[in-house]
N, C-alpha and C positions, 0 to 999 in steps of 0.2 A: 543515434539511438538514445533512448529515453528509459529508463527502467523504473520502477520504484520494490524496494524492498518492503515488507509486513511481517511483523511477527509479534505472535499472541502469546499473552502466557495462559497455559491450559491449564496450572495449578489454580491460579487466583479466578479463575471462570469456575469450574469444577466448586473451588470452594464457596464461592459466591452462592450459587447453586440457580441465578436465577436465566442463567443461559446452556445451550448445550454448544461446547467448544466446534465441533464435528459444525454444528449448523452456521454458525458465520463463517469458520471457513468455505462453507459453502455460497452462503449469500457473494461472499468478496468474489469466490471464483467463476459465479455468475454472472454479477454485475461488470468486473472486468472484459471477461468474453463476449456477452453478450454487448457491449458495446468498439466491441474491434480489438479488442486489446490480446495479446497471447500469453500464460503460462509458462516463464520460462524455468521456471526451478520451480518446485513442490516436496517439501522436504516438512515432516510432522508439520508445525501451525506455522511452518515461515511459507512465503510465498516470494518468488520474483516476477513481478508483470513488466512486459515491455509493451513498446510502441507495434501498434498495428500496421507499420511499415510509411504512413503520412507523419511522419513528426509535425507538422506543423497542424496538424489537426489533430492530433492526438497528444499534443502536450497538454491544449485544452480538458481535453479528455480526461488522462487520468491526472491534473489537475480537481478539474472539478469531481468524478470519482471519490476520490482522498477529501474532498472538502465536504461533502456531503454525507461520507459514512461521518465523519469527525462529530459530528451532527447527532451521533445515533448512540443510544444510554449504552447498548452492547459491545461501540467500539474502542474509543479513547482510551478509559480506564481497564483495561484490557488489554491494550498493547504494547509491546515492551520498545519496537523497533518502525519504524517509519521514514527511511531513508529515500531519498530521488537523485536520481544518476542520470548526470546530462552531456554528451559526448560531441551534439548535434552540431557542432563550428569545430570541431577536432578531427584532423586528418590520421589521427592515430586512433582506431576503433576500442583499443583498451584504457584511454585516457580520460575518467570522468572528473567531472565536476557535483562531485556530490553532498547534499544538502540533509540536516537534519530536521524533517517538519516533525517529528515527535516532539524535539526541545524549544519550537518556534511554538508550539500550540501550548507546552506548559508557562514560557514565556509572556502567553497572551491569558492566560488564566483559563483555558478549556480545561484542564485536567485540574 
């Protein structure tokens, strides 16, 4: 299984003023479904997506996903949390291997 966690901060959007929080979280929970992905936690601006049941076509997936909002003036500077949870060679279903791509992108100078 493959997850990635999201979470926005709705104070510094809000205060920005030039987005409405409400609407990326929508964008995100479109573009994820609409390309096979599912909804697994939805909790205020945190989101859990998982793998569409193909991991191996859907790592690409919500790879590219996450690379492509990263892309986007409304998402980066926005989000607090961007975590990927990878289990997929682990016979133990609760045993991830978890990556922070928030600290790899401030790492590379996106944020």
């Amino acid at each position: 299984m493959i997850k990635v966690e999201i979470e926005l901060d709705e104070q510094k959007i809000i205060d920005d003023g030039k987005y409405v929080p409400e609407s990326i979280l929508e964008c995100l929970d479109d573009n994820f479904v609409r390309n096979g992905q599912q909804i697994l936690e939805a909790e205020g601006f945190r989101r859990v997506y998982r793998d569409g049941g193909n991991v191996e076509k859907d790592f690409a997936i919500l790879g590219k996903l996450i690379l492509n909002f990263s892309k986007k003036k409304y998402f980066l500077p926005y989000t607090t949390k961007i975590l990927w949870y990878n289990n997929h060679n682990s016979k133990d279903e609760n045993n991830f291997i978890v990556e922070d791509w928030l600290e790899g992108f401030r790492k590379r100078g996106m944020i």
